[in-house]
DSSP file (Angstrom, degrees, kcal/mol; ACC not computed):
  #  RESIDUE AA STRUCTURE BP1 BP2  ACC     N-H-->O    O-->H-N    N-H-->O    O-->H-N    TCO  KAPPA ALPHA  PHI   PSI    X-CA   Y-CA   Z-CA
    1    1 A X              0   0    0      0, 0.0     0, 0.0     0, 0.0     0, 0.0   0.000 360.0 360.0 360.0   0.7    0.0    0.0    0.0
    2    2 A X        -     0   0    0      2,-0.2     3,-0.1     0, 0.0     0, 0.0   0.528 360.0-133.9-104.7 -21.6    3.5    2.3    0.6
    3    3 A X        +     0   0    0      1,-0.3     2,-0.7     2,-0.0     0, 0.0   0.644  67.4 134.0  74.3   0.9    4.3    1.4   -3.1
    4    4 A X    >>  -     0   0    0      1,-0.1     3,-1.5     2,-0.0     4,-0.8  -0.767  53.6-153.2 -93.4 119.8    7.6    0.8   -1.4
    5    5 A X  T 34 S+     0   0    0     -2,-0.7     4,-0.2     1,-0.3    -1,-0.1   0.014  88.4  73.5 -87.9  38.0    8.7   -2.5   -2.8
    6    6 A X  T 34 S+     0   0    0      2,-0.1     4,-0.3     3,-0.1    -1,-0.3   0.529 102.0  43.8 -87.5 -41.0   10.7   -3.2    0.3
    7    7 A X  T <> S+     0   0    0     -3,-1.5     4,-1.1     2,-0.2     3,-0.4   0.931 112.3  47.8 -70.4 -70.0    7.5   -3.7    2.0
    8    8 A X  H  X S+     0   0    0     -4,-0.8     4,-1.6     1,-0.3    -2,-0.1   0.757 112.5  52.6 -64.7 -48.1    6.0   -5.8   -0.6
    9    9 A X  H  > S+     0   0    0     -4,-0.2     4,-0.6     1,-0.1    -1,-0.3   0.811 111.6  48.2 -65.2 -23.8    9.6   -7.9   -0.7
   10   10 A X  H  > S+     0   0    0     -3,-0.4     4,-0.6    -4,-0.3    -2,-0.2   0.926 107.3  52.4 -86.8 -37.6    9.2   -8.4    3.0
   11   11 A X  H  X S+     0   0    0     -4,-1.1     4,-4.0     1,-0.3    -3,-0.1   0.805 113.0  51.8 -37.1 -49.5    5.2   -9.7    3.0
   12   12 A X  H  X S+     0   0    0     -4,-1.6     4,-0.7     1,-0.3    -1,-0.3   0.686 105.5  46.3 -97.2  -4.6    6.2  -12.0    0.6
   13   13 A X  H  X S+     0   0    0     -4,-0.6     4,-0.6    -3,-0.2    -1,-0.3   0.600 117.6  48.5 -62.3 -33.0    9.0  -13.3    2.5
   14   14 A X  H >X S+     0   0    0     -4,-0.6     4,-3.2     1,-0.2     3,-0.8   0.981 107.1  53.8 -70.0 -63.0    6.5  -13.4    5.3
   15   15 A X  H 3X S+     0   0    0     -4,-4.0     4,-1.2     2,-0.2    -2,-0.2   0.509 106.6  52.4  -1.8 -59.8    4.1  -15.0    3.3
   16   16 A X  H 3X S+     0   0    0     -4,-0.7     4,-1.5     2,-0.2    -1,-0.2   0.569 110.2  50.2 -55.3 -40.4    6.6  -18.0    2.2
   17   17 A X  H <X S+     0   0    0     -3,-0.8     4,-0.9    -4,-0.6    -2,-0.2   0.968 103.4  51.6 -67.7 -72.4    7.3  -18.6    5.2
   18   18 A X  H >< S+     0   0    0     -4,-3.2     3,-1.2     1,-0.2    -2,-0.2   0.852 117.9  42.8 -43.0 -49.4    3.8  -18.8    6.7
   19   19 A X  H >< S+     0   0    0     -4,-1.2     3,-2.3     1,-0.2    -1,-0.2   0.959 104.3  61.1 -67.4 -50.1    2.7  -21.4    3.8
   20   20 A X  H 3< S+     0   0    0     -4,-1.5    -1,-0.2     1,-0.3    -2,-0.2   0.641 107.6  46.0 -30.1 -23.1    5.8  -23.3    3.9
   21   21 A X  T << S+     0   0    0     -3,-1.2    -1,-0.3    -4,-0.9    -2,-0.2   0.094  87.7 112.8-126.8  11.1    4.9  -24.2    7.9
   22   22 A X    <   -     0   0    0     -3,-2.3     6,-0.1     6,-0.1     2,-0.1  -0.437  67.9-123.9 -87.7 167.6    1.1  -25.2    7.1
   23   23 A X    >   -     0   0    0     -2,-0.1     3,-1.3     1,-0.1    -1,-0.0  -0.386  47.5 -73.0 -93.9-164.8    0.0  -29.0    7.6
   24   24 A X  T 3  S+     0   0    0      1,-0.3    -1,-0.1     2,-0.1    -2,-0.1   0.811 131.8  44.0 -79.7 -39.9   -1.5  -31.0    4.7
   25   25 A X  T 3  S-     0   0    0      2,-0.2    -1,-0.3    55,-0.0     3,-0.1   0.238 109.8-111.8-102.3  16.6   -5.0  -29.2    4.9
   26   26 A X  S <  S+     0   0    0     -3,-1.3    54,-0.2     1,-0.2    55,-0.2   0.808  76.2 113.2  53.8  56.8   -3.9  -25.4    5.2
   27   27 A X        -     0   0    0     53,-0.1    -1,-0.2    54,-0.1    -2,-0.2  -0.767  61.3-118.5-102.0 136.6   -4.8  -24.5    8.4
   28   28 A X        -     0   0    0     16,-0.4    16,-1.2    17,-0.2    20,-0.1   0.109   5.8-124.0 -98.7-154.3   -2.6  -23.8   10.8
   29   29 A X  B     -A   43   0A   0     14,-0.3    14,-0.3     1,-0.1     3,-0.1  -0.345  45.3-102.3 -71.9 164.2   -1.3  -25.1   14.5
   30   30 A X  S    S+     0   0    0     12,-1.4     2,-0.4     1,-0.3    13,-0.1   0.937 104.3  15.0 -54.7 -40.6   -1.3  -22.8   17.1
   31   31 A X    >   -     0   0    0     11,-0.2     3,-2.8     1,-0.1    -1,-0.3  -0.996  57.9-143.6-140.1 140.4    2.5  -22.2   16.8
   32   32 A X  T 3  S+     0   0    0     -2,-0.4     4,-0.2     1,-0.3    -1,-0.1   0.760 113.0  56.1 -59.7 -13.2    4.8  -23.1   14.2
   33   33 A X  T 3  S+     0   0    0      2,-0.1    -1,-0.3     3,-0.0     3,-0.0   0.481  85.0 115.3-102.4 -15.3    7.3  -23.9   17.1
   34   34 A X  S <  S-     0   0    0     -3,-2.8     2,-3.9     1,-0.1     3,-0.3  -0.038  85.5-104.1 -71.3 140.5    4.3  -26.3   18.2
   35   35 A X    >   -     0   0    0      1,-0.2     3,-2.4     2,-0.1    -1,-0.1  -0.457  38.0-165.9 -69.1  87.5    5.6  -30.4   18.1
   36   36 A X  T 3  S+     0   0    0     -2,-3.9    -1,-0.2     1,-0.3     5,-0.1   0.887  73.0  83.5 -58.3 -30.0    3.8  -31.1   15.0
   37   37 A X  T 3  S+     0   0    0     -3,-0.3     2,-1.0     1,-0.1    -1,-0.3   0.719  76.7  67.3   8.1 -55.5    4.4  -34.4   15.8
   38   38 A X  S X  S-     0   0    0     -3,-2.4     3,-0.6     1,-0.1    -1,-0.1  -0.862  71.1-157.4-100.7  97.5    1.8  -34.5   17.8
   39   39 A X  T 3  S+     0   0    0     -2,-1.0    -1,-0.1     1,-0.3    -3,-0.1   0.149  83.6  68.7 -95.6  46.1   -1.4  -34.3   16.1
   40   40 A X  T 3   +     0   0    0      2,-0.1     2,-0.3    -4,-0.0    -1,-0.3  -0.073  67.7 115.7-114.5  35.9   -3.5  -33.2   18.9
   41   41 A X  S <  S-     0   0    0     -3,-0.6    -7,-0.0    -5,-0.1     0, 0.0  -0.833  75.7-104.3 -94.0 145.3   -1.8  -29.9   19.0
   42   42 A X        -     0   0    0     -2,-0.3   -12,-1.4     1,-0.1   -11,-0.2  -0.089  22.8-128.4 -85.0 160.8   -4.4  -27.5   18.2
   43   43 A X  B     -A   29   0A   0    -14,-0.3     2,-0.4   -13,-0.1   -14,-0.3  -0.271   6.8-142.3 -79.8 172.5   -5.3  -25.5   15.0
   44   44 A X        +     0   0    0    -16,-1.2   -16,-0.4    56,-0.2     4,-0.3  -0.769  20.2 174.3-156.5 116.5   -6.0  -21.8   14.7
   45   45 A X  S >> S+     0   0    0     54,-0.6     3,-3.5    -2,-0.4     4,-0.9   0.965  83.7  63.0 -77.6 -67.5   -8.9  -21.6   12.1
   46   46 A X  H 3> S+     0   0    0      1,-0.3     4,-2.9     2,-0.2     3,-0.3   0.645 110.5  40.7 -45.0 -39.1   -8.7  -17.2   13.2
   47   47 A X  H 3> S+     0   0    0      1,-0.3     4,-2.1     2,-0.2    -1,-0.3   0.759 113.9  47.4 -89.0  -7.3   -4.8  -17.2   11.6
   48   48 A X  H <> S+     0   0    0     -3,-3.5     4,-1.8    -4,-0.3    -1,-0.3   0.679 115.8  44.4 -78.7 -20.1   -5.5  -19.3    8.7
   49   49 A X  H  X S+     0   0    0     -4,-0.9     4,-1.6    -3,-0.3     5,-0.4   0.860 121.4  47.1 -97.7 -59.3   -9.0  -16.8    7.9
   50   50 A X  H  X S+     0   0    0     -4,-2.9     4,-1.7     1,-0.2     3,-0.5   0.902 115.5  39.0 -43.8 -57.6   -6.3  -13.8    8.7
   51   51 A X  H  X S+     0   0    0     -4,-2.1     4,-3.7     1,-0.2     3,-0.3   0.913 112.1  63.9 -61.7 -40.0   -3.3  -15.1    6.5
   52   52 A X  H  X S+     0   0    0     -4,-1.8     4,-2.0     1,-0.2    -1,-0.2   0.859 109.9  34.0 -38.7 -52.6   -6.2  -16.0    4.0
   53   53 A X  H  X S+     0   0    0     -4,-1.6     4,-1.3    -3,-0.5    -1,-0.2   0.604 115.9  58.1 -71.4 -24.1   -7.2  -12.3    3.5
   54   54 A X  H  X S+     0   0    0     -4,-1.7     4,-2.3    -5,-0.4     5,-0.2   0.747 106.4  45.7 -65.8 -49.6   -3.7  -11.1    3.9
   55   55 A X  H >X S+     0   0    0     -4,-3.7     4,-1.6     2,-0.2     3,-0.7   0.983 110.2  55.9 -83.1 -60.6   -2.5  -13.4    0.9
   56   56 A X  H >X S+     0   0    0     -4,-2.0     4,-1.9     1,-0.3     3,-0.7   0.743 111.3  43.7 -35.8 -77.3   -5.7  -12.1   -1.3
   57   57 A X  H 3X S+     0   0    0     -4,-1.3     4,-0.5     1,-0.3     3,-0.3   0.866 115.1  50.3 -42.6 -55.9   -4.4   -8.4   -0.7
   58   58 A X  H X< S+     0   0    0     -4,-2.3     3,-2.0    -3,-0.7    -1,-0.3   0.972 108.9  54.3 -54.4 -50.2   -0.6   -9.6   -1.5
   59   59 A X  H X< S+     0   0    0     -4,-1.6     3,-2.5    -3,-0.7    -1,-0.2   0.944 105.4  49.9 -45.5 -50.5   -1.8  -11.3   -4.7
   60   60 A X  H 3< S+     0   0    0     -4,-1.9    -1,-0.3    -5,-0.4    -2,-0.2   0.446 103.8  60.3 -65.7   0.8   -3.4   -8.3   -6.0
   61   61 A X  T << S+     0   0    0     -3,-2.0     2,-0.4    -4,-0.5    -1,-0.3   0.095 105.2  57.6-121.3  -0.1   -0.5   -6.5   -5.3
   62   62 A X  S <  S-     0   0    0     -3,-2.5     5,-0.2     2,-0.1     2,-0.1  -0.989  82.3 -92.8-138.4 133.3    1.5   -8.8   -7.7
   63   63 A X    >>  -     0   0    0     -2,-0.4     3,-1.7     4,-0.1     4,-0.5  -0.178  56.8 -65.2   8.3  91.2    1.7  -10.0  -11.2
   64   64 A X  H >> S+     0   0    0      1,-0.2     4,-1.8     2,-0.2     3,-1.2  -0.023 121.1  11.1  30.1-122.7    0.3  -12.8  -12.9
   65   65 A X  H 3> S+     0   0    0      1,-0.2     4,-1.8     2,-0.2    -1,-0.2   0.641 128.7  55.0 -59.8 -14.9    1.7  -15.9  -11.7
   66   66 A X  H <> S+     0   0    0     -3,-1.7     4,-0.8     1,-0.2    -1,-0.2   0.780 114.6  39.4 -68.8 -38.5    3.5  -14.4   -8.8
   67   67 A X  H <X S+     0   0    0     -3,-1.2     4,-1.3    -4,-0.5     3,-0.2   0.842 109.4  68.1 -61.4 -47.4    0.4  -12.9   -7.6
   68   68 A X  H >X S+     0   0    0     -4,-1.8     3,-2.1     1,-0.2     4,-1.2   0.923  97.0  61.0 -42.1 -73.9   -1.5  -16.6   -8.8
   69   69 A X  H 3X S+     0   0    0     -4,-1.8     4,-0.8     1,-0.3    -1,-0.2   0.568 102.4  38.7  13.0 -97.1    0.3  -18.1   -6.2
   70   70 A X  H 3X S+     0   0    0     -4,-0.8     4,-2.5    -3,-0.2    -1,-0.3   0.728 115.2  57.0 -42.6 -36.9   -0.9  -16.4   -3.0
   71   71 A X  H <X S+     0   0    0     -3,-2.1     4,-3.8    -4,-1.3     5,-0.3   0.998 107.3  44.0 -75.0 -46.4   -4.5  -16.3   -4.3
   72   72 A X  H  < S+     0   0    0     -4,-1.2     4,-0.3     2,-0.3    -1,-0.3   0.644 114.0  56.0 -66.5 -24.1   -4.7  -20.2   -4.8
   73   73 A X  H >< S+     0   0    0     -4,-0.8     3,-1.5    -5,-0.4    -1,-0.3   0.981 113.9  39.2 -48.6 -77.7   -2.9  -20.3   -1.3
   74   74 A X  H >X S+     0   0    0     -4,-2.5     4,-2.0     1,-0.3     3,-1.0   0.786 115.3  47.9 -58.1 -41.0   -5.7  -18.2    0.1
   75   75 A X  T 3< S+     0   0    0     -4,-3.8    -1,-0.3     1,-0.3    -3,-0.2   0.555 111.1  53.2 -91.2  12.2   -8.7  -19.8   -1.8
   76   76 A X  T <> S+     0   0    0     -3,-1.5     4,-0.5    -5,-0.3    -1,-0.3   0.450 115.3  40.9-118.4 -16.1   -7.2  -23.6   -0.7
   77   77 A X  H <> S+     0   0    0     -3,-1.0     4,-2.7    -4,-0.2     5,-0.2   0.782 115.1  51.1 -83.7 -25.5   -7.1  -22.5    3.4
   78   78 A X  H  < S+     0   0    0     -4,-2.0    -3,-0.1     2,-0.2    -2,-0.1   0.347 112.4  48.9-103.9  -3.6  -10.7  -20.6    2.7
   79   79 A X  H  > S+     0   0    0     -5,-0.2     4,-2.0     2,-0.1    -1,-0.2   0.607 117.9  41.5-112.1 -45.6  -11.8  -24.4    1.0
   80   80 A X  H  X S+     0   0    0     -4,-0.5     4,-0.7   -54,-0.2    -2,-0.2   0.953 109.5  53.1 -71.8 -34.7  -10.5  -26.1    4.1
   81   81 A X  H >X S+     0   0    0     -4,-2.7     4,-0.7   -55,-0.2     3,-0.5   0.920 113.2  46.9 -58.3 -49.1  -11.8  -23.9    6.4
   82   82 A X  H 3> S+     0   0    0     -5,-0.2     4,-0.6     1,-0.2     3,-0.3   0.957 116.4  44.4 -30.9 -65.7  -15.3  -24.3    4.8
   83   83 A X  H 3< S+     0   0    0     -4,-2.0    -1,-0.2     1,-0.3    -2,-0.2   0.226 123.5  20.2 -92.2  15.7  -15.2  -27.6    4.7
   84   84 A X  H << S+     0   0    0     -4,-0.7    -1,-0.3    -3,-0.5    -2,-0.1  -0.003 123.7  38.0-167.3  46.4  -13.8  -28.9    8.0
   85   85 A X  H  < S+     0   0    0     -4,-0.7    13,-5.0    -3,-0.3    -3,-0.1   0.059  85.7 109.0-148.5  17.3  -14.2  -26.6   10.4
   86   86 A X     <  -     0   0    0     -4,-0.6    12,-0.4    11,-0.2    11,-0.1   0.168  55.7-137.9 -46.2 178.2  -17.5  -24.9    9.8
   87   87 A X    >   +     0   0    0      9,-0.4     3,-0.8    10,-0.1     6,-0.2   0.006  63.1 123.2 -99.2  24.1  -20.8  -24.9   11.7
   88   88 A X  T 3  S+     0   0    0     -6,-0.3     3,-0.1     1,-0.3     9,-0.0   0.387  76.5  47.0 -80.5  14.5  -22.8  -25.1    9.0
   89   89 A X  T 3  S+     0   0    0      1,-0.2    -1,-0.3    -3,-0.0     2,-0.3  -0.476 109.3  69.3-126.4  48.2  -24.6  -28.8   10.7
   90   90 A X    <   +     0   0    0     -3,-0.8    -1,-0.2     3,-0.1    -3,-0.0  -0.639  56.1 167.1-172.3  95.2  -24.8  -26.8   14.0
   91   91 A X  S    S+     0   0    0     -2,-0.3    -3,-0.1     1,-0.2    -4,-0.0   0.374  72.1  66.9-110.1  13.3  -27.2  -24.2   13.7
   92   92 A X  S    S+     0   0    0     -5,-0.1     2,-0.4     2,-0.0    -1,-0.2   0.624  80.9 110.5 -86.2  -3.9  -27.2  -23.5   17.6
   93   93 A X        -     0   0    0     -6,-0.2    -3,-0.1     1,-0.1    -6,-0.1  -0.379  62.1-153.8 -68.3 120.7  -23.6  -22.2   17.1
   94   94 A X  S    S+     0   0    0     -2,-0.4     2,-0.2    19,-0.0    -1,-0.1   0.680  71.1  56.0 -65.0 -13.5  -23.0  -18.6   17.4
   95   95 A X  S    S-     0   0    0      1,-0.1     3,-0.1    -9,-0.0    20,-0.1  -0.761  72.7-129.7-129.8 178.2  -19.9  -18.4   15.1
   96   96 A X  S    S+     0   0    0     -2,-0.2     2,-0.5     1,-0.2    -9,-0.4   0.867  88.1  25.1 -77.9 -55.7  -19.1  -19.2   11.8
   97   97 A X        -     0   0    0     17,-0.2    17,-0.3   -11,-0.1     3,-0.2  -0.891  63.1-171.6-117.7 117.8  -15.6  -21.4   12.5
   98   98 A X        +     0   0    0    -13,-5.0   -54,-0.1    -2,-0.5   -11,-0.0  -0.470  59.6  69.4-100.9-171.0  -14.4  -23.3   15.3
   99   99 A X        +     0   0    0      1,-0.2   -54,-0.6    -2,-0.1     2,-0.4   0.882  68.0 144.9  83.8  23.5  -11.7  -24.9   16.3
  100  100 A X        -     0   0    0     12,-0.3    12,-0.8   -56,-0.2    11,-0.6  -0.832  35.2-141.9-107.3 145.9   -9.1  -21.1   16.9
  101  101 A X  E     +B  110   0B   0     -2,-0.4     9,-0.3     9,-0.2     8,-0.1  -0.947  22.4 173.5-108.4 117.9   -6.7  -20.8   19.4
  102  102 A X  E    S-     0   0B   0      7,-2.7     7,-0.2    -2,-0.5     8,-0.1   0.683  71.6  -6.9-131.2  38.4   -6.1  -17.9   21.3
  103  103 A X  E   > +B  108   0B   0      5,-1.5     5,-1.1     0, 0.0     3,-0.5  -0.294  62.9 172.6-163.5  85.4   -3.8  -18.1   23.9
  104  104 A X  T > 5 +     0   0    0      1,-0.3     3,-1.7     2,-0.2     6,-0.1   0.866  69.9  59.6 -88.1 -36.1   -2.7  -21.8   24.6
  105  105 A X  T 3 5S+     0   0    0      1,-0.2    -1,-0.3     2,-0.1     0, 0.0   0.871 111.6  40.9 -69.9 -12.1    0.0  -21.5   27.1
  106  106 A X  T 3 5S-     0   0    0     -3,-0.5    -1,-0.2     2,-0.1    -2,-0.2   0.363 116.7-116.2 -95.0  10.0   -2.0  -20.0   29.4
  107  107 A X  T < 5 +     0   0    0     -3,-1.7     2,-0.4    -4,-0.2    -3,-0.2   0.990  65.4 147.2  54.7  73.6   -5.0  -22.4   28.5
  108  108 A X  E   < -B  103   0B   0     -5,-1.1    -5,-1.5     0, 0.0    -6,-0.4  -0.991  64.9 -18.3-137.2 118.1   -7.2  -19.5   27.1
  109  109 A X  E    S+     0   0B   0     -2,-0.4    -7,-2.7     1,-0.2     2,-0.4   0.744  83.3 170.9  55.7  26.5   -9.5  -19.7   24.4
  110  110 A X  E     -B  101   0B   0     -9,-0.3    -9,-0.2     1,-0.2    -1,-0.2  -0.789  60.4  -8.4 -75.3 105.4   -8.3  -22.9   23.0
  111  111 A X  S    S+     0   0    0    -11,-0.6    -1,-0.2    -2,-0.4     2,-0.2   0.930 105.6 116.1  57.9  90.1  -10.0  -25.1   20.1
  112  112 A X  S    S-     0   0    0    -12,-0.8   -12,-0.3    -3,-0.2    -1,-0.2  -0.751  79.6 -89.0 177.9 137.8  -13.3  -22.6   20.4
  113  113 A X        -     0   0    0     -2,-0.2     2,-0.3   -14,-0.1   -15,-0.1  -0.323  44.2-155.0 -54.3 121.7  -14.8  -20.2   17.7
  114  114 A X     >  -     0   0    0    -17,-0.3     4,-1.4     1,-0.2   -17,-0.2  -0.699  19.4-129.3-101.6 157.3  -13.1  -16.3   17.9
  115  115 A X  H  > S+     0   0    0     -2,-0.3     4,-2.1     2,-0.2    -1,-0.2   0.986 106.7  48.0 -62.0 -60.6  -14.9  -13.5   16.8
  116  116 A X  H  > S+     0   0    0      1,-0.3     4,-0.9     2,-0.2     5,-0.5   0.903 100.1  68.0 -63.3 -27.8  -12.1  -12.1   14.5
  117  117 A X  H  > S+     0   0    0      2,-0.2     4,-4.1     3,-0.2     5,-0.4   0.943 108.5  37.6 -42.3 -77.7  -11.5  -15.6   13.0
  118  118 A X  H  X S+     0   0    0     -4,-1.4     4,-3.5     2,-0.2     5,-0.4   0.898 110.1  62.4 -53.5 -52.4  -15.1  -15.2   11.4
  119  119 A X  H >X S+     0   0    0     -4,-2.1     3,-3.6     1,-0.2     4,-1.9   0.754 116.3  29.9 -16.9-101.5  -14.3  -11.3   10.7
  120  120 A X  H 3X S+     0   0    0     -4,-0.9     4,-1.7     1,-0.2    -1,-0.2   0.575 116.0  59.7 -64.6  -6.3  -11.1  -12.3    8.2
  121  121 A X  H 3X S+     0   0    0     -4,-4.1     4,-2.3    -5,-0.5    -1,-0.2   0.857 117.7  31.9 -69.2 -24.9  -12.9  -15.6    7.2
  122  122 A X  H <X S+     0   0    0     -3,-3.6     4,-1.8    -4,-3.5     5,-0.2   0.976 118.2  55.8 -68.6 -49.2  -15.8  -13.1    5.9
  123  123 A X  H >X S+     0   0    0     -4,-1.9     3,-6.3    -5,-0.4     4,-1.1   0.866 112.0  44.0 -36.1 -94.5  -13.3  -10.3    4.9
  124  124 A X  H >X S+     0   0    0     -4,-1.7     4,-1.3     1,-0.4     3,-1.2   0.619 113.0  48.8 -47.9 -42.2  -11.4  -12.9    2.7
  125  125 A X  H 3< S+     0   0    0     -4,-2.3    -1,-0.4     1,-0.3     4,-0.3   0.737 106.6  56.0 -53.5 -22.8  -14.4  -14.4    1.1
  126  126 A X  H <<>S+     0   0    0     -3,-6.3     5,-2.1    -4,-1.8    -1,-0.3   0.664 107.1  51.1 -95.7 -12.0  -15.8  -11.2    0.3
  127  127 A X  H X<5S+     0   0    0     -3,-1.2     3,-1.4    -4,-1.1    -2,-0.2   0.901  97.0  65.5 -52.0 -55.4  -12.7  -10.4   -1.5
  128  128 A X  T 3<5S+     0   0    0     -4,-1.3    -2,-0.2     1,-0.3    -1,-0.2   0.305 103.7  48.9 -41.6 -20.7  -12.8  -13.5   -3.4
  129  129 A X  T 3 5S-     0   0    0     -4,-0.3    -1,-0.3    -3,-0.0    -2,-0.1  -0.005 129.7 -83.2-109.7  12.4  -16.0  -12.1   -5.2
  130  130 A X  T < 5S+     0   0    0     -3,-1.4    -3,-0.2     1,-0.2    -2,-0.1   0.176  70.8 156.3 103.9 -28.7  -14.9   -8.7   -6.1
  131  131 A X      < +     0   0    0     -5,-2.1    -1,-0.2     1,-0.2    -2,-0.0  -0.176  16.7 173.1 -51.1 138.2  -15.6   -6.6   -2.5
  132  132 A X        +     0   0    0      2,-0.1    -1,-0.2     0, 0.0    -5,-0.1   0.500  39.2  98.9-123.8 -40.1  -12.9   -3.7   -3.3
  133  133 A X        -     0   0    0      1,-0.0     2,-0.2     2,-0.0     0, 0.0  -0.295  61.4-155.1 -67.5 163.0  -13.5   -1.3   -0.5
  134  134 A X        -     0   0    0     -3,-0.0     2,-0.5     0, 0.0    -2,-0.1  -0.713  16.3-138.0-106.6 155.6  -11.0   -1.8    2.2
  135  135 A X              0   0    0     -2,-0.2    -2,-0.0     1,-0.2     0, 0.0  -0.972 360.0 360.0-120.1 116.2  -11.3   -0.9    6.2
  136  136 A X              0   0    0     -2,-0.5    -1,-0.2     0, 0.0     0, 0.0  -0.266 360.0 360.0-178.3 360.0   -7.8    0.6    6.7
């Protein structure tokens, strides 16, 4: 958004990183630092819906295939997220996505639906269809 492609090189450094460190269905763990090992270490649907909306914006921000990339990132966590960790067979459920962590060493708010999770899972879908304005 700075047009400084210092910024733009660094995102996408971030960016590389963050997909490199996802598990087989593109959502991630709570922390990459987490024993993946172990697969009862928890997920966080809220940073895979964040990173999701985050690679949309980076995509647009890039060139054809470079750009392709990131979106087909985003729209393959936004496919899992749908489709394994919805509520959509739980219509007493107040949120959209379970299954977000947010604060696991202190046993806070662990494997349970976050507000902002559903925020960037809406954000990035409504991206995915054309939505242009931005809240920044």
């Amino acid at each position: 958004f700075t047009g400084d492609t210092k910024y733009l090189k660094a995102a996408q450094r971030v960016a590389n990183y963050f997909l490199a460190c996802l598990p087989e269905d593109y959502v991630a763990h709570w922390d990459f630092r987490a024993d993946e090992s172990l697969d009862n270490e928890p997920r966080d649907t809220s940073a895979a819906a964040c990173a999701a909306s985050g690679l949309i914006d980076l995509a647009a921000a890039l060139p054809g295939n470079e750009g392709a990339l990131y979106r087909r990132a985003a729209e393959r966590m936004l496919l899992s997220l749908t489709q394994h960790y919805g509520t959509w067979d739980q219509p007493e459920h107040q949120a959209i996505l379970r299954e977000g962590t947010g604060h696991k060493p202190a046993g806070q708010n662990v494997n349970v639906s976050l507000i902002y999770g559903d925020y960037y899972y809406v954000e990035a879908l409504a991206k995915l269809i054309g939505w242009k304005q931005r809240i920044f």
